[in-house]
N, C-alpha and C positions, 0 to 999 in steps of 0.2 A: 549430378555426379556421374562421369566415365563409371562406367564398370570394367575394372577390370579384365584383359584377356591370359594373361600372365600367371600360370597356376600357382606361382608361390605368394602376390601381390592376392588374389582373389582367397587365397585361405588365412592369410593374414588380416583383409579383412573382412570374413568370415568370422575368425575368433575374436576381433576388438570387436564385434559388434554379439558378440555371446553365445554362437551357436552350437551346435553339439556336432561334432564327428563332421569335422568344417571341409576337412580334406576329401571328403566324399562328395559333400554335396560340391565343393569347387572343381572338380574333375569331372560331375558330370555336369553341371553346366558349360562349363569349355572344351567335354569330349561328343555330350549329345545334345547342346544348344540349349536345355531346360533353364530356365530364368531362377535356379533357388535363390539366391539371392534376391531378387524381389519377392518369393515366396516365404524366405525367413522373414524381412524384412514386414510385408502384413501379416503374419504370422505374433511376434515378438509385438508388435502392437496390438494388436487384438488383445495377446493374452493380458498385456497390463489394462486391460477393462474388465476382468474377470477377478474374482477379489483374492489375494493374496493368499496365498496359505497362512496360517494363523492369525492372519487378520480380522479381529471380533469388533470391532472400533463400529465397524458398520452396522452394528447390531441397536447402538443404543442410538446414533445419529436416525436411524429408520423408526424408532419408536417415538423419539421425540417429534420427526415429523408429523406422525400419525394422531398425536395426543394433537400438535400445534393445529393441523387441519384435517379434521378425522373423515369427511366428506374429499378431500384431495386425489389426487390420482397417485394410487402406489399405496395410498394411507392402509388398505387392508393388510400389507405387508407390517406393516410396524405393531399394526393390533395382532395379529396372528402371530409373529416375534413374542409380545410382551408375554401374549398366552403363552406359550411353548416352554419361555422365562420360566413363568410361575407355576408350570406342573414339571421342571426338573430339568428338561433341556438344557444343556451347557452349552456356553458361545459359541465351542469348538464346535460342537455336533451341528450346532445350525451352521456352521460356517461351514462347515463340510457340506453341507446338502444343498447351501447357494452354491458353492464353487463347483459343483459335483453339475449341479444343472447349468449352470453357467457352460460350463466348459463342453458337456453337451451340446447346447444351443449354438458354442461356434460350430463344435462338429458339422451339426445341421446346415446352418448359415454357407460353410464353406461348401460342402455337397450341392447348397443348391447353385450355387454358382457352375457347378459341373454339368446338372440337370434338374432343368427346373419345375421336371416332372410334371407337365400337363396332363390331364387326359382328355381336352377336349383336341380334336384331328386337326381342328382348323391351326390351332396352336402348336403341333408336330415339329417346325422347324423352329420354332422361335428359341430363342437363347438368350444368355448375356454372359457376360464375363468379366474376370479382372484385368487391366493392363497397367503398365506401366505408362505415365504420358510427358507427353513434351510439355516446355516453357508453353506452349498454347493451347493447353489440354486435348491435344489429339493422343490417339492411344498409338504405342509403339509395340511394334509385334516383337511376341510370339504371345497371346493369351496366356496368363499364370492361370494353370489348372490345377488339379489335383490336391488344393489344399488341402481338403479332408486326410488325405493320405499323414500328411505332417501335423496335425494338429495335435495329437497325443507326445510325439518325441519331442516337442518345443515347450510341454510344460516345463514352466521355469523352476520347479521343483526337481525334477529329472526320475519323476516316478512315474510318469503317464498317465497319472489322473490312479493310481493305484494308491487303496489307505496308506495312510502308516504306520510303519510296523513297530511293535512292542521297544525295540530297541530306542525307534524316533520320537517316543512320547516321552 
């Protein structure tokens, strides 16, 4: 897909594809070359691998795995779920506290993309990064960095990983 150079063509679609404050991030990508638009775009994906706000579905599908193979990988998730169940835990609260480390973990993830913080010397220059690439997976410049930066304003909630408040229960 062209990307857009045309500032009203790039905030249009900026908003068909759901992003927040579209006009900003389109202006600076067409005034100071930053790729947001590839940055929403793994951004907005990522976060649909993080589980939903009010999503508890995941709760008993993780249990039953655990009962199905209690030796499995992941099974200690479903048994420590059941428990948490049976001393009073509500779906909500555990779903809060995946989504809560979840959404951590991209934080992390995307940071390391930025620095992948060695401490051994030999390692000092080494890197990696995100790009965007061609039909023959070569990467096309300019490196998408900074994701950690956006990871909070693109929760699809539009609280920032922030509870909810009295009002929204």
């Amino acid at each position: 897909m062209p990307i857009p150079t045309d500032p009203k063509e790039l905030v249009a679609l900026f908003k068909r594809f759901g992003a927040p404050d579209a006009e900003s991030w389109a202006s600076s990508q067409i005034n100071e070359g930053i790729p947001h638009l590839q940055r929403f775009l793994f951004l907005r994906q990522a976060w649909h691998r993080v589980l939903a706000d009010g999503n508890i579905k995941w709760i008993e599908s993780q249990i039953q795995q655990s009962e199905r193979n209690p030796n499995g990988p992941y099974a200690a998730v479903g048994a420590v779920l059941k428990r948490c169940l049976e001393r009073g835990v509500s779906h909500e609260e555990l779903t809060d506290l995946a989504r809560g480390v979840q959404a951590e973990f991209l934080f992390q993830l995307c940071y390391l993309l930025d620095d992948p913080g060695f401490s051994e010397p030999e390692l000092e220059d080494f890197g990696w990064g995100l790009f965007e690439v061609d039909e023959n997976d070569n990467p096309i410049p300019p490196r998408i960095g900074s994701l950690h930066e956006s990871v909070l304003s693109t929760d699809p909630t539009g609280r920032e990983m922030r509870p909810r408040s009295i009002a929204d229960a």
